[in-house]
N, C-alpha and C positions, 0 to 999 in steps of 0.2 A: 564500457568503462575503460577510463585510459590509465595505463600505469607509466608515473615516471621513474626517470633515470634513476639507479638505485647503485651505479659506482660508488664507492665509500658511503658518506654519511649523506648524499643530495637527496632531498625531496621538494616538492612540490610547495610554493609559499604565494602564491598569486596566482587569481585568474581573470582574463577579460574573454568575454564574448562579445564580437562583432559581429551581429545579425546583418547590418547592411553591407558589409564585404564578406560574405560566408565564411570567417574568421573563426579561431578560437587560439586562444594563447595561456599560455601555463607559462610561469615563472619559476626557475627554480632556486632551489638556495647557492648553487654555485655560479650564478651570476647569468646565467641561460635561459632563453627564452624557444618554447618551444612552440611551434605553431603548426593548425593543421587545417585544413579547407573543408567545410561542414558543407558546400554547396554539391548536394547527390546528385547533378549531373556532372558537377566534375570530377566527383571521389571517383563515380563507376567506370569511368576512362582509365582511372589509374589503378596497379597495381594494390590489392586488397595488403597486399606487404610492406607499401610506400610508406616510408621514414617520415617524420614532421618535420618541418622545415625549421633551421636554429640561427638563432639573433642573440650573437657573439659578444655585444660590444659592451657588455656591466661585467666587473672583477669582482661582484659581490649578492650576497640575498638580495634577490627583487622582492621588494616589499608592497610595492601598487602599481600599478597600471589604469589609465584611463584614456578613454578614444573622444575626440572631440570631432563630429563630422562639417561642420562649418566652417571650418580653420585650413586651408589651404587641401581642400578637395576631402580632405578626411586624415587626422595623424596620430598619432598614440605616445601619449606620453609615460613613459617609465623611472622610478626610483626603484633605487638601491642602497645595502651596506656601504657602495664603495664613495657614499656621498654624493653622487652625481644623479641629474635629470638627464632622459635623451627624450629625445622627438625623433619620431620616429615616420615614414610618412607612408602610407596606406592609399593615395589616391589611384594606383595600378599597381595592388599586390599579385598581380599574376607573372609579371615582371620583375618583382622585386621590391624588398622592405627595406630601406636603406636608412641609416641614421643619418638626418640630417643634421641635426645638431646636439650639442651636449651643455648643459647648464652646470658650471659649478658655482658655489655661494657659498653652499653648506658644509658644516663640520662634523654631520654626522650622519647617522645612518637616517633616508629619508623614507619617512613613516607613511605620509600623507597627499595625497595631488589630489585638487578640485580646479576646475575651468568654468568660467561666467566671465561676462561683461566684458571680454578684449582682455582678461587679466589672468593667470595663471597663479597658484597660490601653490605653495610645500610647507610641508613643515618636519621638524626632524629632531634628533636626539640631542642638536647643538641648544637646543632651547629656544629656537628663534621657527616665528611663521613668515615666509618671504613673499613679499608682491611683486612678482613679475610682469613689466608688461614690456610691448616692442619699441626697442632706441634705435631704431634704423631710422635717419633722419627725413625723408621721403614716404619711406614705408613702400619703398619699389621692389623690393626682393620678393624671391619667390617664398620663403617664409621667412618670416620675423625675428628679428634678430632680439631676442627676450634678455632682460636685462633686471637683476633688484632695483627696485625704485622703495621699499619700505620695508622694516624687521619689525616684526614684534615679537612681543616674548610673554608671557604667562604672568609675571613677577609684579611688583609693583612698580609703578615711574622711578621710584626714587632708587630701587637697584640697579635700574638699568642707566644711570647716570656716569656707571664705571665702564670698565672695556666692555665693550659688547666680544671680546676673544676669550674672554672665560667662560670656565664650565658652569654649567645653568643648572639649577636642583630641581624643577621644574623645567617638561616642555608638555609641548600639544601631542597630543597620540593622535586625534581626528579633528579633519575638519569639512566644513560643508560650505556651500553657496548658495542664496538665494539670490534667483536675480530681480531685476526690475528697474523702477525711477530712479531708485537710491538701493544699491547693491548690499544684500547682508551679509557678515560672514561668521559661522558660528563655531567654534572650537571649544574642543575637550581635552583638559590637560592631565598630569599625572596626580595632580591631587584632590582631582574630582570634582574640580569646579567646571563651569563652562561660561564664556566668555561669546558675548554678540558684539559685532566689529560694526561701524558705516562709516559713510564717508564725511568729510569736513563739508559739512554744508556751506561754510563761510568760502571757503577755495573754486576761483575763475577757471582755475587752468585743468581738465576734464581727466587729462593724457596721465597727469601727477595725481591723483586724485589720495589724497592720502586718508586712511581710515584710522578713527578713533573709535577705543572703548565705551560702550554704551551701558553694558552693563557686567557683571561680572556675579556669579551665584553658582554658592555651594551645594550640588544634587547629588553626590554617590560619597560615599568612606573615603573607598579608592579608586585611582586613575578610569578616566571615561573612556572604555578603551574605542568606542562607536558612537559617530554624531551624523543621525540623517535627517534632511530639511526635510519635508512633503510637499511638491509642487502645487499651488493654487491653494494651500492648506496653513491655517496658522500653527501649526506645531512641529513640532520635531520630535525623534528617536533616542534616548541614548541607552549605550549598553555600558557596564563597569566592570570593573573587578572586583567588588563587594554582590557579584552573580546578581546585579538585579536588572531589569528594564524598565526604563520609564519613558513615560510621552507626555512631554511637557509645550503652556504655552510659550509659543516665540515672543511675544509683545512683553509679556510679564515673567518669566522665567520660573511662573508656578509650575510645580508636577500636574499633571491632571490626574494619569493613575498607575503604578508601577506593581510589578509581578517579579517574584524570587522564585530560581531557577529550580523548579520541581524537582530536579535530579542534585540538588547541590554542588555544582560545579559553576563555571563560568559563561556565559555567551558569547561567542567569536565574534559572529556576522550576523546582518540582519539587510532584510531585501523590503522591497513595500510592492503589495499587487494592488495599486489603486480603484482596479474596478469591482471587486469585492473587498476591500477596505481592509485587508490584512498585512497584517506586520509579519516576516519568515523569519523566522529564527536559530541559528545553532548555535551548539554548545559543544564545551571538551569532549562528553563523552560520546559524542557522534550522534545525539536526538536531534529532530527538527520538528521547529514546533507552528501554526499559523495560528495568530492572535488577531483576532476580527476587534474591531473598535468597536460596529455597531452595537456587539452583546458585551465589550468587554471582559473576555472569555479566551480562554484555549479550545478552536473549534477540531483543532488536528494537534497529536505530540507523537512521534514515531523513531526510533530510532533506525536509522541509516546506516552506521558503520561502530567497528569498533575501537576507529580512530576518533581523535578532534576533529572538526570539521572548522577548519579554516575561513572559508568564506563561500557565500552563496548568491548567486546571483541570478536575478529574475525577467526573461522576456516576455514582458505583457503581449504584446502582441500574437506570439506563439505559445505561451501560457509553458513555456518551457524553462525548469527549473535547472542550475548547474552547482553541484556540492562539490567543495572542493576539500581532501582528506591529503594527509602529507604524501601517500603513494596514490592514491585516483582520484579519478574523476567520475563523476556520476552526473549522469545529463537523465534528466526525469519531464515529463510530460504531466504536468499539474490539471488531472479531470476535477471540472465543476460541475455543478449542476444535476448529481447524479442523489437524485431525490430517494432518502432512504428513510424508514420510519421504523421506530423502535418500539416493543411492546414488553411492557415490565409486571404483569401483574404475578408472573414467576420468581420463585427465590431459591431455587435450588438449580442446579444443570437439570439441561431439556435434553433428553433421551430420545423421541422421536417427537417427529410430529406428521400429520398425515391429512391432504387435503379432498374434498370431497364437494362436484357441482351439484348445486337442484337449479329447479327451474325459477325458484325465487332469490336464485346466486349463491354464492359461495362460501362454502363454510371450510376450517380448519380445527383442526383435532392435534393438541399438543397433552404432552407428557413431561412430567418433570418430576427429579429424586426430591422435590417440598411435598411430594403426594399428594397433590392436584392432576387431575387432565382438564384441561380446557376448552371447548368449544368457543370459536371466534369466526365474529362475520369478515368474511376476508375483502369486503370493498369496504367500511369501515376501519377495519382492523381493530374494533369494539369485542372483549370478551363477552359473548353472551350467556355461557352458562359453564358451573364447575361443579364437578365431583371428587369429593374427596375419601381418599382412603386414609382409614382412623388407626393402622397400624401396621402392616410393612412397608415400605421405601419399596416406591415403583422404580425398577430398572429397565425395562421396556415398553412397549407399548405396538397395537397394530390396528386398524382402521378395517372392517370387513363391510363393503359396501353393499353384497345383497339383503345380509342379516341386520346390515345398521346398526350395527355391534360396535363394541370397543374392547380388545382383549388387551388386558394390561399382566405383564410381567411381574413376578417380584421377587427381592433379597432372599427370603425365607425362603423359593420354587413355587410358589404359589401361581398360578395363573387366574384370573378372576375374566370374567364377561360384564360388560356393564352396556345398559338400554341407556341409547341417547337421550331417549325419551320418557321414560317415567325411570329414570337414574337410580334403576334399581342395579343387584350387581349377585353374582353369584359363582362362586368356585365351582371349575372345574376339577371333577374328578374321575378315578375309575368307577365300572359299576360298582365294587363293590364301597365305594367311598374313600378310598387311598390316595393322596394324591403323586402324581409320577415322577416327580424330580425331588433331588433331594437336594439341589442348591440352586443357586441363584440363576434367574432366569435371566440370560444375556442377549438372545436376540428371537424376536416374531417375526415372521412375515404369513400372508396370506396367499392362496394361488383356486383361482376357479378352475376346478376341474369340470372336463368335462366326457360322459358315461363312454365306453369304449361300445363301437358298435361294429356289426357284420355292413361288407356296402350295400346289400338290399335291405338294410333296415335303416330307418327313417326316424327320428327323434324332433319332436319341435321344440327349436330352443324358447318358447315362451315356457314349455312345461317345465316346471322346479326338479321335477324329478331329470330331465334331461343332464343336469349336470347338481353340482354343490361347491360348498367352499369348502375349504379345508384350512385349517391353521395347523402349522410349522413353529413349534419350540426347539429351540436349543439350550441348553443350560451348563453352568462350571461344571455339572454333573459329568460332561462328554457325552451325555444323552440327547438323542433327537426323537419328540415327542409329533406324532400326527391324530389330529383330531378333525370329524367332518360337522362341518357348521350348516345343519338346513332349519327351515320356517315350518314351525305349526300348524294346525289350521286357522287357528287366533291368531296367528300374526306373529309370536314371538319366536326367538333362536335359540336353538339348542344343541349345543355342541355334546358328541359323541366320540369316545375316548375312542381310538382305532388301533395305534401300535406303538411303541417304542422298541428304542433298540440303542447301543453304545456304537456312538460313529467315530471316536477316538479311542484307541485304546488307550495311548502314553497316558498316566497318571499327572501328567502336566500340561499336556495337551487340551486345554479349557476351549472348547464351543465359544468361541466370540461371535462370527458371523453367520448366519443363513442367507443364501440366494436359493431366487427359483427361476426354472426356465421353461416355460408354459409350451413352447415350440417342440423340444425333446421331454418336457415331461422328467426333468431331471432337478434335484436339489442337492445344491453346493454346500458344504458345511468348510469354514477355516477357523485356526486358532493359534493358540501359543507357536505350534511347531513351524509354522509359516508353509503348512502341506494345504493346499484347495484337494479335497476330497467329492468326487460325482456319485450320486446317491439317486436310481431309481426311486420315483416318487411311489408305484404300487412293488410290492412286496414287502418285505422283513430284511433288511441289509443287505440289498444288493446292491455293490459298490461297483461303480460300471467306469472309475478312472481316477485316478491321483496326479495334480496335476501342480510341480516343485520351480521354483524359480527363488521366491521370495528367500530373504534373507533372515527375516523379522516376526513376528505376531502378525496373523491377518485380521485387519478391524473391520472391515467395510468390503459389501459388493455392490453391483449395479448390474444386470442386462438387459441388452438390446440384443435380439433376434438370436442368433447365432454367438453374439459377443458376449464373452463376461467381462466386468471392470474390476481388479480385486487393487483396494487401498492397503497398508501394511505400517506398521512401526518403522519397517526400515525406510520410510520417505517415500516410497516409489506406490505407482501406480501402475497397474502390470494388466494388458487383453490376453485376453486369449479367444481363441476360436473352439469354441466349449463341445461341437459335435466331434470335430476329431483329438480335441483335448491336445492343441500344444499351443506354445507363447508365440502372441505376434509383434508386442515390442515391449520395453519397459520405458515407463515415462517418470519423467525429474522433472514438478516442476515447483515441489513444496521440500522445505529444509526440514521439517519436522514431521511425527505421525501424520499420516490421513486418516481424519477422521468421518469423513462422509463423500458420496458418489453420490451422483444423477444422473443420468441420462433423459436429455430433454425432447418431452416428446414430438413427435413428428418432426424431428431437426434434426438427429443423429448427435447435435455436439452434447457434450458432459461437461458436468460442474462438479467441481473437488474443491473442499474444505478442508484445514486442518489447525493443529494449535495455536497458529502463529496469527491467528486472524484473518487469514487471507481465507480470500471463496473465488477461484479463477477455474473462467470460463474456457472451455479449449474444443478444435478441431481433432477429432482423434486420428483422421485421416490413413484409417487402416493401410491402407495400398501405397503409403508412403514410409519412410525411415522415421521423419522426425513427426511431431503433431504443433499446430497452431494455434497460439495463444492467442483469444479474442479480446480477454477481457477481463479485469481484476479488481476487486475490491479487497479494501484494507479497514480493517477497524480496532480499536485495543482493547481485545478481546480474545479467548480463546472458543474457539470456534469446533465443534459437536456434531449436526445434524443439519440437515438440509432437505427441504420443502419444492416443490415447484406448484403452483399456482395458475395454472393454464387459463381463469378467465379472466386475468389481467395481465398474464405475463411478468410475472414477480415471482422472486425465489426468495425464499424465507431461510434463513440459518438462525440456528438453535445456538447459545451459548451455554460457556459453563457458568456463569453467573445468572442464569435465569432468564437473561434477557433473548428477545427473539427478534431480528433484527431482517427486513422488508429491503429487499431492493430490486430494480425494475431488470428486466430483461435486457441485455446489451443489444442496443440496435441491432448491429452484426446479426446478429441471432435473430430477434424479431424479423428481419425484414428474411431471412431465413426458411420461416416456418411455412412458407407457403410454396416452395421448393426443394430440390432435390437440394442437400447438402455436402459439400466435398467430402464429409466424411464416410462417402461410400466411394470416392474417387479411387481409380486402380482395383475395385474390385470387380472378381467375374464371379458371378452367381451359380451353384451347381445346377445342373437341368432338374428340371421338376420328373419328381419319382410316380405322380399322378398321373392317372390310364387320363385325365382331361382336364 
C-alpha cells in the first residue's frame, strides 16, 4: 500500500497503471503526479527507501489519465483543474517523462480523456466535448501537433446557436470510444442522459470527420457519473449518482438490467474482467463488488477501505486489481478459479465438525447450535444422516474414532454419547447418576491413551486393553471433566466417569478451550484470563506450567509435536514450545478474534480462521522471526470452526450462519505434503532420551 502526500489538504485523485512500461502513476489533487517503477528487477537495484519520481507541470487536481501505446512509441495523456491537457511521452521512461506538449481549449476543469481512431476526445466542466486531432500539415513531427477540430455540448442545437463562451448548465462527466468502420462515441452528462456520437457519413474529407448526434436517452435521475464501452460487445456500463448501475444496449439505448447500490451510497468506478465476464465495482463507502453478466448476480461484495474508493483499475493479463482511496493505494492479485462449495442444511452456528476415513471414503461429522449433528459423505458433500437433540442447544461436539462415538456437549452441562449407527444416544454420568458440570459445556476434545508399561513388558497394540480413549470436557463451570471411553463385548461404547477437578480458580475465568498433547501426555486448558494452563493428563490436578503472553480470552488450540498453536480475542496467534513451556513468537495476521486452528497433517503449515471471514493458510516457520503467508480465502461470512479433510485435500469452515463452506487445499500446501516442510526450517531437534 502506497500512501500519498498528505502536506495540507492533498490526496490522491487519479490512477494509471502502465503494465507495458513497468509504470504506475497517481495523481494528486495539487496538481502532481507521482510515479513509481513496478518492474522488480529494477525496484531491487534501488534503494527500498527510493522516492517516486514527480511530474510537475499541472497547477491543479488531475482528474484522468490515460496511456495510449501506439501513438508515438507510447504517451499518457493527463487532465486537470487548471483546464489543460499534457502529453506526456513514456517511450524511454528510464531516461525521463517529459511533457511534450500542452493542450488548452477548455474553460474548465477536464473530467474526461478517451483515444481511438487518430482522435483524442476531453470533456470538461465548460460544457463542451472536444475533438482533437493532428494539424501539423505533413504530419512530420515527432508527435502531433493536436488541435479542436469540433465542440459538442450536451444541450440542444438550438442553445448552442448563442456564444459557445458561456456557462453551460449541463456538461459530460464521462465518455467512452468504440472503435472501428464508423467510430462511436458514447457520453454521460450531468442530467443523466447519454448521448451516442458517429460520424457524418455524407463527409469525403476522413482527417475533418465531424460527428453527429445519433441518439440521445434518459437512463439515471442524476448525472452519469461512468460510461464504459465493452470491446467486441454490444453494450455498455454506466454508473450515476442516483447509486445505481446499469448495462445497457449500445444500438438501442435499452437498459438490459441495473442494480441499486446495496450499501446506499454511490458507485465511483467500475473496471470490466472480460474473460470471466465481470463488471468491478466501487463505491463511497470503500466496498467492491464483481457483478458477473452470465448469472446476473453479485458473485463477490467486500469492503476494502474505510475510505471512498476512487477508482479501480484492472490488469487482465496479470488478473491484478489497483483501488485507488484518497490516501492509498491497494494493488490486489484477483484469484480465480478457486472451486469452493457450500453446504446449507445447517441453520444455526457450526460448533465443530470432525472428519473421519473408511475404506468406502470419507465421512464428516458436524455440529451445530439448530441441535442437529450431521453426518456427510465428504466426496459428495451429500448429508447422509442426522440426529437430533429435542432439548438443549448443542455447544460442542467431539468425534471418538475407535468407539465410533459422537460425544456432544451442551447449554444445560450435559454431555451425551450418540451411536452413528443405530443413533441411539445416552447421558453420561457419575456412577451414582449425577451429572458433573453444572454449566455449559464449552469445549471436547478426545486423546488415545496408551497403558504405561515396564520396558520388559510387551503390550500388543491390536489388544483393546492395550490402551483406550478418553474424553476431555471443559465447561463455564472452570471444571475439567476425564472420562475413559472402551468397547464391550457386543461392540458398543461405554464411557466411564474417571475424575474432575477445578483448572481455574478466578470466578471469571470460564474453560473455553481444551488442547491435548499425546507426545508429553499433557492437557492445555485456556479461558477468559488469557492464562494457557499444562495439566498432567494422569492424576488429580497436577498443574505441571502456566504458560502468559496473551492479552485477551483464549478461544482456540491446535498441536503439532512439541508445538502448541493458541488463537485469542486479542487477534494474535501465539506458539509455543509446550515441553519447556515458553513463547516462540506471536503472529498477526487476522484483525479480529481467532476463532479456529489446524494444523495440517503431514505438512507442518496451519490454517487460522476468524470473524472477518478469512481462513488463511500460513508457514509457521518456527526457526525464523516472521511466518509465511501461503494462502487466503475470503468469504461474507463470519467464520467458527475448521475441518481438514485429508482424502481430498479440502478444509472445511464452519460458519455462524449455519453454512459450511469446502475449499480445496492451496497448491503450495498440496504439492507440500509429500515433503519436508519449511516449517521445521532452523530447527534442531533434541537427541533422543531412548537407550535405541
Amino acid at each position: 500500500t502506497r500512501r500519498a502526500a498528505r502536506d495540507g489538504a492533498v490526496t490522491a485523485s487519479a490512477v494509471l497503471f502502465v503494465q507495458q512500461r513497468g509504470l504506475l502513476f497517481v495523481g494528486l489533487t495539487d496538481g502532481k503526479i507521482l510515479c513509481w517503477e513496478t518492474d522488480s528487477k529494477l525496484v531491487e537495484r534501488r534503494s527500498k527507501d527510493s522516492k517516486a519520481r514527480v511530474l510537475e507541470e499541472h497547477k491543479g487536481d488531475v482528474r484522468c489519465m490515460l496511456f495510449v501505446e501506439s501513438l508515438c512509441g507510447g504517451v499518457m495523456f493527463t487532465g486537470a483543474a487548471d483546464r489543460c491537457i499534457k502529453m506526456w511521452d513514456l517511450s524511454d521512461p528510464r531516461s525521463g517523462i517529459p511533457c511534450v506538449q500542452s493542450l488548452y481549449g477548455h474553460g474548465g476543469t477536464v473530467l474526461s480523456l478517451e483515444y481511438g481512431s487518430d482522435t483524442l476526445l476531453s470533456s470538461s466542466t465548460d460544457g463542451f466535448l472536444c475533438v482533437w486531432r493532428d494539424s501539423s500539415p505533413a504530419k512530420l513531427l515527432r508527435f502531433p501537433a493536436f488541435a479542436i477540430r469540433q465542440k459538442i455540448t450536451p444541450e440542444p442545437r438550438s442553445s448552442q446557436q448563442g456564444s459557445t463562451r458561456g456557462p453551460k448548465e449541463t456538461w459530460f462527466l464521462t465518455i467512452s470510444m468504440r472503435e472501428g468502420e464508423a467510430p462511436s462515441i458514447f457520453a454521460g452528462d450531468s442530467e443523466g442522459y447519454v448521448h451516442i456520437y458517429k460520424p457524418d457519413s455524407v463527409q469525403d474529407s476522413e482527417g475533418d470527420q465531424l460527428f453527429l448526434l445519433v441518439w440521445k436517452v434518459k437512463i439515471h435521475e442524476l448525472g452519469v457519473s461512468k460510461i464504459m464501452t465493452v470491446p467486441m460487445e454490444s453494450f455498455l456500463f454506466t454508473l450515476s449518482y442516483d447509486q445505481k448501475f446499469k448495462a445497457l444496449d449500445s444500438l438501442s439505448g435499452q437498459a438490459i438490467f441495473e442494480e441499486s447500490n446495496q450499501s446506499n451510497c454511490i458507485f465511483h468506478s467500475l473496471a470490466w474482467d472480460s474473460a470471466s465476464q465481470d463488471v468491478i465495482i466501487a463505491d463511497d463507502k470503500g466496498n467492491i463488488g464483481f457483478y458477473n453478466l452470465y448469472v446476473e448476480s453479485w458473485v463477490a461484495w467486500k469492503k476494502l477501505s474505510e475510505e471512498q474508493i476512487l477508482h479501480v483499475h484492472f490488469e487482465p493479463a496479470i488478473s491484478r486489481l489497483l483501488v485507488l482511496t484518497p490516501h492509498t493505494l491497494q494493488v490486489m492479485d484477483v484469484v480465480r478459479g478457486v472451486k469452493f462449495s457450500e453446504l446449507k442444511e445447517h441453520t444455526g452456528p457450526v460448533v465443530s465438525m470432525a472428519s473421519r476415513p473408511t475404506p468406502q471414503g470419507g465421512l464428516l461429522y458436524t455440529a451445530s447450535m439448530d441441535n442437529t449433528v450431521r453426518m456427510w459423505d465428504t466426496d459428495t458433500l451429500e448429508c447422509i444422516k442426522t440426529l437430533k437433540e429435542k432439548k438443549q442447544e448443542i455447544t460442542a461436539m467431539v468425534y471418538l474414532p475407535r468407539a465410533n462415538v459422537i460425544i456432544t456437549g451442551h447449554e444445560n452441562s450435559d454431555l451425551k454419547m450418540w451411536s452413528t449407527d443405530s443413533q441411539q444416544e445416552a447421558c453420561l454420568k457419575t456412577v451414582t447418576g449425577q451429572s458433573v458440570h453444572t454449566n455449559t459445556i464449552s469445549a471436547l476434545i478426545w486423546a488415545s491413551i496408551k497403558y504405561e508399561r515396564d520396558d520388559d513388558q510387551e503390550l500388543d497394540d491390536a489388544d483393546p486393553d492395550a490402551g483406550f480413549e478418553a474424553l476431555i470436557a471443559g465447561s463455564y463451570d472452570r471444571q475439567l471433566s476425564f472420562w475413559k471411553v472402551t468397547l464391550n463385548i457386543d461392540g458398543t461404547a461405554m464411557a466411564k466417569f474417571e475424575r474432575v477437578f477445578e483448572a481455574h480458580e478466578d470466578v471469571d475465568d470460564e474453560i473455553l478451550a481444551v488442547g491435548y498433547n499425546s507426545v508429553s501426555n499433557s492437557v492445555f486448558t485456556g479461558g477468559n484470563a488469557g492464562i494457557i494452563r499444562k495439566w498432567s493428563f494422569y492424576g488429580v490436578k497436577v498443574k505441571e506450567a502456566e504458560l502468559e503472553g496473551h492479552e485477551d480470552a483464549i478461544i482456540c488450540f491446535a498441536v503439532d509435536g512439541h508445538f502448541l498453536y493458541s488463537g485469542s480475542v486479542d487477534h494474535t496467534v501465539r506458539i509455543w514450545e509446550s515441553t519447556q513451556g515458553y513463547e516462540l513468537k506471536v503472529v498477526r495476521i487476522h484483525d479480529v478474534t481467532v476463532q479456529g486452528l489446524l494444523v495440517i497433517s503431514d505438512s507442518g503449515f496451519v490454517a487460522s480462521c476468524a470473524g472477518d471471514g478469512r481462513v488463511v493458510f500460513w508457514d509457521p516457520q518456527i526457526g525464523k522471526a516472521e511466518v509465511t503467508t501461503l494462502q487466503t480465502y475470503e468469504q461474507p461470512e463470519e467464520f467458527r470452526a475448521l475441518a481438514y479433510v485429508s482424502l481430498n485435500g479440502t478444509i472445511l469452515v464452519g460458519c455462524e450462519s449455519g453454512k459450511i463452506i469446502s475449499f480445496p487445499l492451496p497448491e503450495s500446501i498440496a504439492k507440500g505434503r509429500d515433503g519436508l516442510p519449511e516449517a521445521l526450517s532452523g530447527i534442531q531437534t533434541p537427541p533422543s532420551t531412548r537407550g535405541h
